[in-house]
C-alpha positions in Angstrom: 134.6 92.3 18.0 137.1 90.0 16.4 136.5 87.3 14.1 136.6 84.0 15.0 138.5 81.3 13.2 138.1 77.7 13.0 140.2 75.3 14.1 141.2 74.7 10.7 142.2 79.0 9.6 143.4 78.7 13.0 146.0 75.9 12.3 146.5 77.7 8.4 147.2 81.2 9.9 149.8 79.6 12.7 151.6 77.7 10.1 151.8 80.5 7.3 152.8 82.9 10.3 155.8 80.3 11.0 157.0 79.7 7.4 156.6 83.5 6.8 158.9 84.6 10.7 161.2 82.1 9.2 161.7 83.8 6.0 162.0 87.1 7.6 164.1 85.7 10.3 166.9 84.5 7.8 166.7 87.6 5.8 166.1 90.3 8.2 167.2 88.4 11.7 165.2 89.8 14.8 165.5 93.3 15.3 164.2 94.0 11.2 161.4 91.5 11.1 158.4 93.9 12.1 154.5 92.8 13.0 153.4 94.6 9.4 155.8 92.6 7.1 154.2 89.4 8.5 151.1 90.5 8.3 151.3 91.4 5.0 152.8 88.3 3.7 150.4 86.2 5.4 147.2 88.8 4.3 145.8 89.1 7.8 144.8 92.0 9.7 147.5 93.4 12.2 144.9 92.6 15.0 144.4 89.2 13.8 148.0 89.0 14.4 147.8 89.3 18.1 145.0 86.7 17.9 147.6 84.0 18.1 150.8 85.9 19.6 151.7 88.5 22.0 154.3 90.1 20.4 156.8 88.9 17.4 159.5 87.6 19.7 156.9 84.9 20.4 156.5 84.2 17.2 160.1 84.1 16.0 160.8 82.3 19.4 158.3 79.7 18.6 160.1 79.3 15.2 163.4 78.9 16.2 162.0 76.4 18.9 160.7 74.6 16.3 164.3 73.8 14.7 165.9 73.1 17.8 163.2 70.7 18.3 163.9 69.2 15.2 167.9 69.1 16.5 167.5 67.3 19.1 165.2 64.5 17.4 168.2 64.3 15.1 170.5 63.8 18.3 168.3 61.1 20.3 167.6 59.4 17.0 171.5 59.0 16.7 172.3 58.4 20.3 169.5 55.6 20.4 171.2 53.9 17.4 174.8 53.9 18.7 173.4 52.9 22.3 173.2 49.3 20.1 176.5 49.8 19.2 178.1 50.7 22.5 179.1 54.2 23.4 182.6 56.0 24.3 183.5 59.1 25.0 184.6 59.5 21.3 181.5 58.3 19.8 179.1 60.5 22.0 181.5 63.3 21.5 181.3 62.9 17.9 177.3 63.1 17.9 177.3 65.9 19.9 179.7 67.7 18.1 178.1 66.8 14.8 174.5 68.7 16.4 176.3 71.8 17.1 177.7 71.6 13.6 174.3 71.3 12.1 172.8 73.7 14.3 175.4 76.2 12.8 174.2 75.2 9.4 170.9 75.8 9.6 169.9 79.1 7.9 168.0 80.5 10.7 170.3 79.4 13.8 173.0 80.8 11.6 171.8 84.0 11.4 172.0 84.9 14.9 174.7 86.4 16.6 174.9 87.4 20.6 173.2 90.4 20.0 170.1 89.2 18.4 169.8 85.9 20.7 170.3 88.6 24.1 167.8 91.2 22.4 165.4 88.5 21.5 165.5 86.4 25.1 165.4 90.1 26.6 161.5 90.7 25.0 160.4 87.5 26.1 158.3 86.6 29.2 160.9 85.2 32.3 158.0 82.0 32.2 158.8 81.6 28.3 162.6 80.9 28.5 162.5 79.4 31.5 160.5 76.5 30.5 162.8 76.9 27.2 165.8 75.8 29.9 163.7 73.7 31.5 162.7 71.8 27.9 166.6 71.3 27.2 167.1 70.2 30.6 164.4 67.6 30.3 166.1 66.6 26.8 169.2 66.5 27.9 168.2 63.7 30.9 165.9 61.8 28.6 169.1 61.1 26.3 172.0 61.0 29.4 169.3 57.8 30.0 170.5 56.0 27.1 173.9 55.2 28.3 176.3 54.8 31.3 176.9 58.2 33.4 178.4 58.8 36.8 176.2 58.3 39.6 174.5 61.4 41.1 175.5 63.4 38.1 173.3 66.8 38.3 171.5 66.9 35.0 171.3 70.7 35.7 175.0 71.2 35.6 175.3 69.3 32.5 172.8 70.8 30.8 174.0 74.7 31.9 177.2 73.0 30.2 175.9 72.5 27.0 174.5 76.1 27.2 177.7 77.5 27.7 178.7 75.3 24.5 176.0 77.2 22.4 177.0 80.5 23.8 180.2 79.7 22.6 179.1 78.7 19.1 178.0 82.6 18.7 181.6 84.1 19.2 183.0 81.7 16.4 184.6 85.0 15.0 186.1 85.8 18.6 187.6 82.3 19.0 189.1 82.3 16.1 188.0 80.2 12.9 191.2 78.2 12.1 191.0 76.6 16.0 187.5 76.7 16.7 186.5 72.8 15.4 188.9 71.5 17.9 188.5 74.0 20.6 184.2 73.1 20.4 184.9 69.4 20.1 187.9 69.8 23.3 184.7 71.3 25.1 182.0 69.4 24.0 185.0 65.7 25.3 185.9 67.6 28.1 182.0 67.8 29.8 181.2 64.1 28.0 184.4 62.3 29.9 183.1 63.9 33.1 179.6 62.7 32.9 180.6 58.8 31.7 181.3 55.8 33.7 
């Protein structure tokens, strides 16, 4: 039978599992960071592991959705405090540009190329990244709210757009490093001018 935890070794194991998947996530990205290492740096049973996730992918998932989270509070924070200012295409395009910028920075996002973003969306449950694009969706109207867009402007479409920016972020080395600053923030204009008034 397993143990049971309270609420309080509950929260403790969730949050050492999280600092401990980041860890191994920066140093060892998705494919090397295995159920035993975490385990073992945490000192739980394997089992006890599966108490609180299905596989690792959740874990590392949750992780990763954890600093995108973060991102995005960044973002709204800045939109909400240039909405007093006014907006322009410049302006929003500079924020925006400015989040994909920090998402490269940040040692965990940086760490993953195609490959491990494909094989790691590949392991998880169709429900689990769905409501993942369903989430950014969600956050992407919630900030379009804070200044003047086109009427009937699908939220969807913009949204898949700013996906397609990410994807892009991850062939850096493809587009070539000396023009890829401009060619991101040419994107990033290009999708911001269509949604304004």
């Amino acid at each position: 039978m397993p143990k049971s935890y309270s609420d309080q070794e509950r929260e403790y194991i969730v949050k050492r599992l999280k600092e401990e998947a980041a860890k191994c996530l920066s140093q060892y990205g998705v494919r090397r960071t295995t159920v035993d290492e975490l385990v073992q740096r945490v000192g739980i049973p394997k089992g006890t592991f599966y108490l609180f996730y299905k596989s690792k992918e959740l874990l590392l998932f949750e992780v990763i959705q954890d600093q995108h989270e973060a991102i995005n509070k960044e973002l709204s924070d800045a939109l909400s405090k240039t909405a007093v200012k006014g907006f322009s295409a410049d302006t929003v395009t500079d924020l925006i540009f400015d989040f994909f910028k920090m998402t490269e920075e940040m040692p965990i996002l940086k760490l993953l190329d195609t490959d491990e973003v494909e094989l790691l969306v590949r392991k998880l449950p169709r429900e689990v990244v769905e409501a993942h694009f369903q989430d950014d969706t969600d956050t992407i109207e919630q900030m379009l709210s804070m200044f003047p867009i086109k009427k009937n402007l699908d939220v969807k479409v913009v949204s898949a757009a700013f996906h397609a920016v990410y994807f892009a972020t991850l062939h850096k080395n493809d587009i070539g490093e000396e023009n890829y600053d401009e060619a991101l923030r040419l994107l990033i204009y290009g999708i911001v001018t269509q949604m304004m008034k």
